[in-house]
C-alpha positions in Angstrom: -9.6 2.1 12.5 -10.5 -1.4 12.9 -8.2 -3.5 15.3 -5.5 -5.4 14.0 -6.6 -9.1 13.1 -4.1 -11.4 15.5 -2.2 -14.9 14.0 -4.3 -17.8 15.4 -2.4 -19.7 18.1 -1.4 -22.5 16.5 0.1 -20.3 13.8 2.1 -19.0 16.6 2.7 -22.1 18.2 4.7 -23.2 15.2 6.8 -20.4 14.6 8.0 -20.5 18.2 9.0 -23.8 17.3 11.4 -22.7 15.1 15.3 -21.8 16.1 16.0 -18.3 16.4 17.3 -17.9 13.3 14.4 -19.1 11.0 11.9 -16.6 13.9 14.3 -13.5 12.7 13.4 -14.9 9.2 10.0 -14.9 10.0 9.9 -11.8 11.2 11.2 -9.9 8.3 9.4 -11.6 5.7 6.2 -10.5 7.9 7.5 -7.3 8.7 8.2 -6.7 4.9 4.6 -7.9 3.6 1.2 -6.7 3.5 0.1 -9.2 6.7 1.8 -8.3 9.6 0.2 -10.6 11.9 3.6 -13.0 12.0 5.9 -10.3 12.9 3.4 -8.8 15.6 3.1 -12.4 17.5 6.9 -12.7 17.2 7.9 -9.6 18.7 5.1 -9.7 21.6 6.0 -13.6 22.2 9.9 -12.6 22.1 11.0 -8.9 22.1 14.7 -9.5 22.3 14.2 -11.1 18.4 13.7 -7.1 16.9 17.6 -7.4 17.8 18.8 -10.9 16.6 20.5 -8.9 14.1 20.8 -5.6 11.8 18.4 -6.1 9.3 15.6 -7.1 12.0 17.1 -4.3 14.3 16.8 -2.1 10.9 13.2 -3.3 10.0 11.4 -2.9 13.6 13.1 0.6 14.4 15.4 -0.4 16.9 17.4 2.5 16.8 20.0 1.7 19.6 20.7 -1.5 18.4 21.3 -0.1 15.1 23.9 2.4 16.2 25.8 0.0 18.5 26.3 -2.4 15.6 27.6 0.1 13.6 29.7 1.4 15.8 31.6 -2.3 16.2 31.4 -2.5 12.4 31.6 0.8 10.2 31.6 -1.0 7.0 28.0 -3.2 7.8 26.1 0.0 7.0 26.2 -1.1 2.9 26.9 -5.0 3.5 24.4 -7.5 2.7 22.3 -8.5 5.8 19.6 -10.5 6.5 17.7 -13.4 4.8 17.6 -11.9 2.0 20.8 -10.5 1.6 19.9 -6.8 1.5 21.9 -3.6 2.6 20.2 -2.7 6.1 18.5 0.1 4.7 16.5 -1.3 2.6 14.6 -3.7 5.2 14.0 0.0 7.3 12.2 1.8 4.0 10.3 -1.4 2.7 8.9 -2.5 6.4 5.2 -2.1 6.6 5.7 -1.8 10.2 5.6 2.1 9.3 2.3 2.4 8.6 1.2 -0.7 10.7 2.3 -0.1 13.9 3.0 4.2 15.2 4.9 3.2 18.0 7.8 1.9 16.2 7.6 3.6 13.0 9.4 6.8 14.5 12.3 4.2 15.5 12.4 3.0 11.7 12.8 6.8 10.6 15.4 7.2 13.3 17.5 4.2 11.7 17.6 5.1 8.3 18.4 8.7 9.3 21.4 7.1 11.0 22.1 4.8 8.6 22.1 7.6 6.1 24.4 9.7 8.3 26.8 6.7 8.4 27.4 6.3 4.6 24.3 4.4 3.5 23.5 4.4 0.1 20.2 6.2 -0.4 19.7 4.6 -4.1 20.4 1.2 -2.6 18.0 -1.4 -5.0 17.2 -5.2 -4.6 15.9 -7.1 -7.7 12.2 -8.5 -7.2 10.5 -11.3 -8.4 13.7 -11.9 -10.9 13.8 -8.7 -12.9 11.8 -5.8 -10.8 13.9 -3.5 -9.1 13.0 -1.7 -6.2 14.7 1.2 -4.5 14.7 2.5 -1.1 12.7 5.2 -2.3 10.2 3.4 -3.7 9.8 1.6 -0.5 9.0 4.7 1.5 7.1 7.2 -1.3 4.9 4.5 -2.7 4.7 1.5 0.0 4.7 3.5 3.3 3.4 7.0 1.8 6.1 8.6 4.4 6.9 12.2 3.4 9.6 12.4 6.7 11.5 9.4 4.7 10.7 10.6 1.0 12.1 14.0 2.5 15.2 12.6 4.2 16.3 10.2 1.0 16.1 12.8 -1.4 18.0 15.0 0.6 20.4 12.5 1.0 20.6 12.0 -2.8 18.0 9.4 -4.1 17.3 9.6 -7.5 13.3 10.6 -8.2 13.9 10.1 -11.9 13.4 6.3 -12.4 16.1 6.4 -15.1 17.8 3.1 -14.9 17.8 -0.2 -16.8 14.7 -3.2 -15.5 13.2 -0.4 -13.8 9.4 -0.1 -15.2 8.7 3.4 -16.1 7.7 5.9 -13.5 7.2 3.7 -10.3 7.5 5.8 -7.7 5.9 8.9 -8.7 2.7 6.7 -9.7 2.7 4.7 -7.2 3.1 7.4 -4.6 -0.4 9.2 -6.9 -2.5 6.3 -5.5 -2.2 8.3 -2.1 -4.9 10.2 -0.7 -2.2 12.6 0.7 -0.1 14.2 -2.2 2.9 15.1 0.0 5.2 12.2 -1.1 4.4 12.3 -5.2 4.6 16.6 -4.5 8.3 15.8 -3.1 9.5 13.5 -6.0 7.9 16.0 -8.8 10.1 18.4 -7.4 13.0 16.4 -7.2 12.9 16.1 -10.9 10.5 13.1 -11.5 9.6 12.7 -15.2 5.9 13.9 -15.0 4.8 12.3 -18.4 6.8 9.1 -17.7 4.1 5.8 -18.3 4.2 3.3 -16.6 4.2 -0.5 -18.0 0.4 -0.1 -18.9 1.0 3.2 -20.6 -0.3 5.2 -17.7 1.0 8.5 -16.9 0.9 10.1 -12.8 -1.9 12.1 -13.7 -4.1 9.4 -15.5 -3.9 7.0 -12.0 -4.4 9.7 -9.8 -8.2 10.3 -12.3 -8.5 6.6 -11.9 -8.3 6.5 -8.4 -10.2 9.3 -7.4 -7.6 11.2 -6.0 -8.3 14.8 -6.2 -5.9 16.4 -4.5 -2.9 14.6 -5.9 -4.3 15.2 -9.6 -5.1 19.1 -8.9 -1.2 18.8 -7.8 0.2 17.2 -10.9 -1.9 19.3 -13.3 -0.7 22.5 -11.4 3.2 21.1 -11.4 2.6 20.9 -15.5 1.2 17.0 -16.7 -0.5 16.7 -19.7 -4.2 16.6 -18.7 -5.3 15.8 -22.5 -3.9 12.7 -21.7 -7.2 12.2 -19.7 -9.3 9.5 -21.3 -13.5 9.1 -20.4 -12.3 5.4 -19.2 -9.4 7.0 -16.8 -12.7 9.6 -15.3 -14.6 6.2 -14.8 -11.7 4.5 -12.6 -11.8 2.1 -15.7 -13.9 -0.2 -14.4 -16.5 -2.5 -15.9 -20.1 -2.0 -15.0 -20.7 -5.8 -15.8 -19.1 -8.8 -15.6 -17.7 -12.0 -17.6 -20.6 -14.3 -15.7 -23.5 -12.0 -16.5 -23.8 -9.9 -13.4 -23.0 -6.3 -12.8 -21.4 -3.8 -10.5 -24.8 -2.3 -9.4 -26.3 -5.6 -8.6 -23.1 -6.2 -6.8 -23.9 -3.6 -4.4 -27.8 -4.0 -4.7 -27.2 -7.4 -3.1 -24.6 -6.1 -0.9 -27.3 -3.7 0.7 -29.8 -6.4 1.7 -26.6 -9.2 2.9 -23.7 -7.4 3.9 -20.7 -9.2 5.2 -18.4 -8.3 7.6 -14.6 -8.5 6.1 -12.9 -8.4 9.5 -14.8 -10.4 11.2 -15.3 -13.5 8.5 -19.0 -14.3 6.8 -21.2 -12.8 9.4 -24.6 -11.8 7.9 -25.8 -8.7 9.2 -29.7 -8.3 9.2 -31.0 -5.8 6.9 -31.6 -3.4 9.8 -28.1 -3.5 10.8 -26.5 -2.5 7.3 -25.7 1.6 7.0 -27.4 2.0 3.5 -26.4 5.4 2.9 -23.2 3.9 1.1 -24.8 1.4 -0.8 -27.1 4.2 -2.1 -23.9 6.7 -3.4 -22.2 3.6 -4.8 -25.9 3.1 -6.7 -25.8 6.2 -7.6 -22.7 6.3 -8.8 -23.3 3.5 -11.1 -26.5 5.0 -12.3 -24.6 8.3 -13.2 -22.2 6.0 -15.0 -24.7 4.6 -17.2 -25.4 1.3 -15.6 -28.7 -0.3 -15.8 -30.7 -2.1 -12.9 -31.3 -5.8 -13.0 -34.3 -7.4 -13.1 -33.7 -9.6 -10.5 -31.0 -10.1 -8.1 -29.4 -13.4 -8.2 -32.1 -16.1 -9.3 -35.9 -15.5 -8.3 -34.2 -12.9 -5.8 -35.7 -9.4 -5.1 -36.5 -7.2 -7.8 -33.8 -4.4 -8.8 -35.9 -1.6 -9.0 -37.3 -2.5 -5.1 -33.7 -2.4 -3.8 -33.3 0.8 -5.6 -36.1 2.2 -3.9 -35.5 0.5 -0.3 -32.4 2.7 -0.9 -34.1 5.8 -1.3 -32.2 6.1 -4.7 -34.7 8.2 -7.7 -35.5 5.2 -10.6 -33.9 5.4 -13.4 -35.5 7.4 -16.2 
C-alpha cells in the first residue's frame, strides 16, 4: 500500500488559521470525502479537535467522548449535529476514516454500536446534492465496504430494500457489487435486497459486478438467484470503448504507457524504459487484443511503431 499523500504546509498553515469551529468543520468535510489529507493534518496538528463536538467525536471514532455526551444528553443520539446538520450516526457510517486510517476505524464501529444501543435510528438518511438520499447503510455497505457495520445496522433494523421515495433504485446492493470482497452485498441479499432492482442506468447487481470484473460477487448473486440473461456482450467487456472521440485507442493508451510510464503518487515523474514492470502493460495488451482491438500504426505522431511495442512486450502479433 502506498503511503498516504500529506496536505502541503501551507495548506495546513491556513486551516490552523481558522477558529476552532470552522477546524471541526474542516475536519468533517475531510473526514467525510475521498481526500483525507485535511482531516489527517488537523487531527495530528490538534488531537483535542476529534472531540470539539459529537459529530467530530462520531466521525473519528472517539468512543469515550461519544458515550460521555450522551450520557449528559439522552436525547442528542437522533438530534441534528454538526455542520451539516446530521444525526450523529450518520457522520460515523459515511467517514472514510474507516477504510483510511485502521487505527481508528475500530473506534468508529464502537460509536455507532453505542449509538445504536442508545436509540439511534439505523435508517437515519440525509438528502445529497438536493434530491439524493443516502442512508447509513449505504454509507457503510457501499462507501466503507464494512461487513462488522453492514452486520450491526441490519441487525439493528436498516432497511436493505431501497424502497422509498428520491432514492435511485438499488444503491446499496450495487454499489456494495463493485467490491472485491462480496461479504457486504451477501449480507444485504439476505436481508431482502431486491436482486433485479436497476439502478438509474438500468443496471441490475449482477450486470456491475460482469462490468467490473468482480467474480466472486457475481458467482454470489447468480447463486442467491439474479437473472444472468440479463448479461449483455457489452456488460462481459466492462463497457468500455476500445477507441476514443480524438482518434486514439485504449491499446495505444497502454502501448505508450509501457515505454513512458508515470508515477500517480509521486506527480509526472518519467521512469526510464528499464524501470517500467511490463508484465502489466502486456496482460492489458492482451486483453485488448482478445477484445478485438487493433494496433496503431504509430504511437502518437512519428512515434514508435505499434507492432514494435507489441513485440518489446513479448505480446504474439496479431493474426
Amino acid at each position: 500500500m502506498s503511503k498516504p499523500r500529506s496536505l502541503p504546509p501551507s495548506g495546513l498553515d491556513e486551516l490552523l488559521k481558522l477558529d476552532a469551529a470552522r477546524r471541526a468543520g474542516a475536519l468533517i468535510a475531510s473526514a467525510t470525502s475521498a481526500d483525507l489529507r485535511r482531516a489527517r493534518a488537523l487531527l495530528e496538528a490538534d488531537p483535542a479537535l476529534a472531540r470539539y463536538d459529537l459529530a467530530c467525536a462520531c466521525a473519528t471514532g472517539e468512543v469515550d467522548e461519544v458515550s460521555r455526551q450522551l450520557a449528559a444528553r439522552p436525547a442528542a443520539v437522533s438530534e441534528p449535529a454538526g455542520p451539516s446538520g446530521r444525526e450523529p450516526i450518520l457522520y460515523a457510517c459515511f467517514s472514510r476514516l474507516l477504510r483510511g486510517d485502521p487505527e481508528r476505524a475500530p473506534g468508529i464501529r464502537e460509536v455507532v454500536r453505542r449509538l445504536l444501543d442508545a436509540g439511534a435510528d439505523p435508517n437515519a438518511s440525509f438528502i445529497h446534492d438536493g434530491d439524493w438520499l443516502q442512508v447509513a447503510l449505504y454509507g457503510v455497505a457501499e462507501i466503507a465496504g464494512d461487513p462488522e457495520l453492514t452486520r450491526m445496522l441490519l441487525d439493528a433494523g436498516a432497511d436493505a430494500t431501497d424502497d422509498r421515495d428520491g432514492y435511485h433504485g438499488n444503491e446499496v446492493l450495487y454499489h456494495a457489487c463493485e467490491f472485491p470482497d462480496p461479504t457486504c452485498a451477501m449480507l444485504v441479499i439476505d436481508a431482502g435486497a431486491p436482486i433485479d432492482a436497476t439502478d438509474e442506468h438500468g443496471l441490475t447487481a449482477l450486470r456491475i459486478a460482469t462490468r467490473w470484473g468482480e467474480d466472486e460477487v457475481a458467482a454470489l448473486l447468480r447463486e442467491r438467484g439474479a437473472d444472468a440473461a440479463a448479461i449483455t456482450d457489452g456488460d462481459r467487456a466492462r463497457g468500455a470503448a476500445l477507441t476514443f472521440r480524438d482518434g486514439g485507442s485504449a491499446i495505444g493508451a497502454a502501448l505508450h504507457g509501457s515505454r513512458h510510464c508515470h508515477d500517480p503518487e509521486g506527480g509526472p515523474t518519467m521512469r526510464t524504459i528499464d524501470e517500467i514492470p511490463t508484465e502489466p502493460y502486456a496482460e492489458i495488451v492482451r486483453i485488448l487484443l482478445a477484445a478485438g482491438a487493433t494496433v496503431p500504426d504509430r504511437i502518437g505522431d512519428n512515434g514508435a511503431r505499434g507492432t514494435m511495442l507489441v513485440a518489446e512486450l513479448g505480446v504474439d502479433p496479431p493474426l
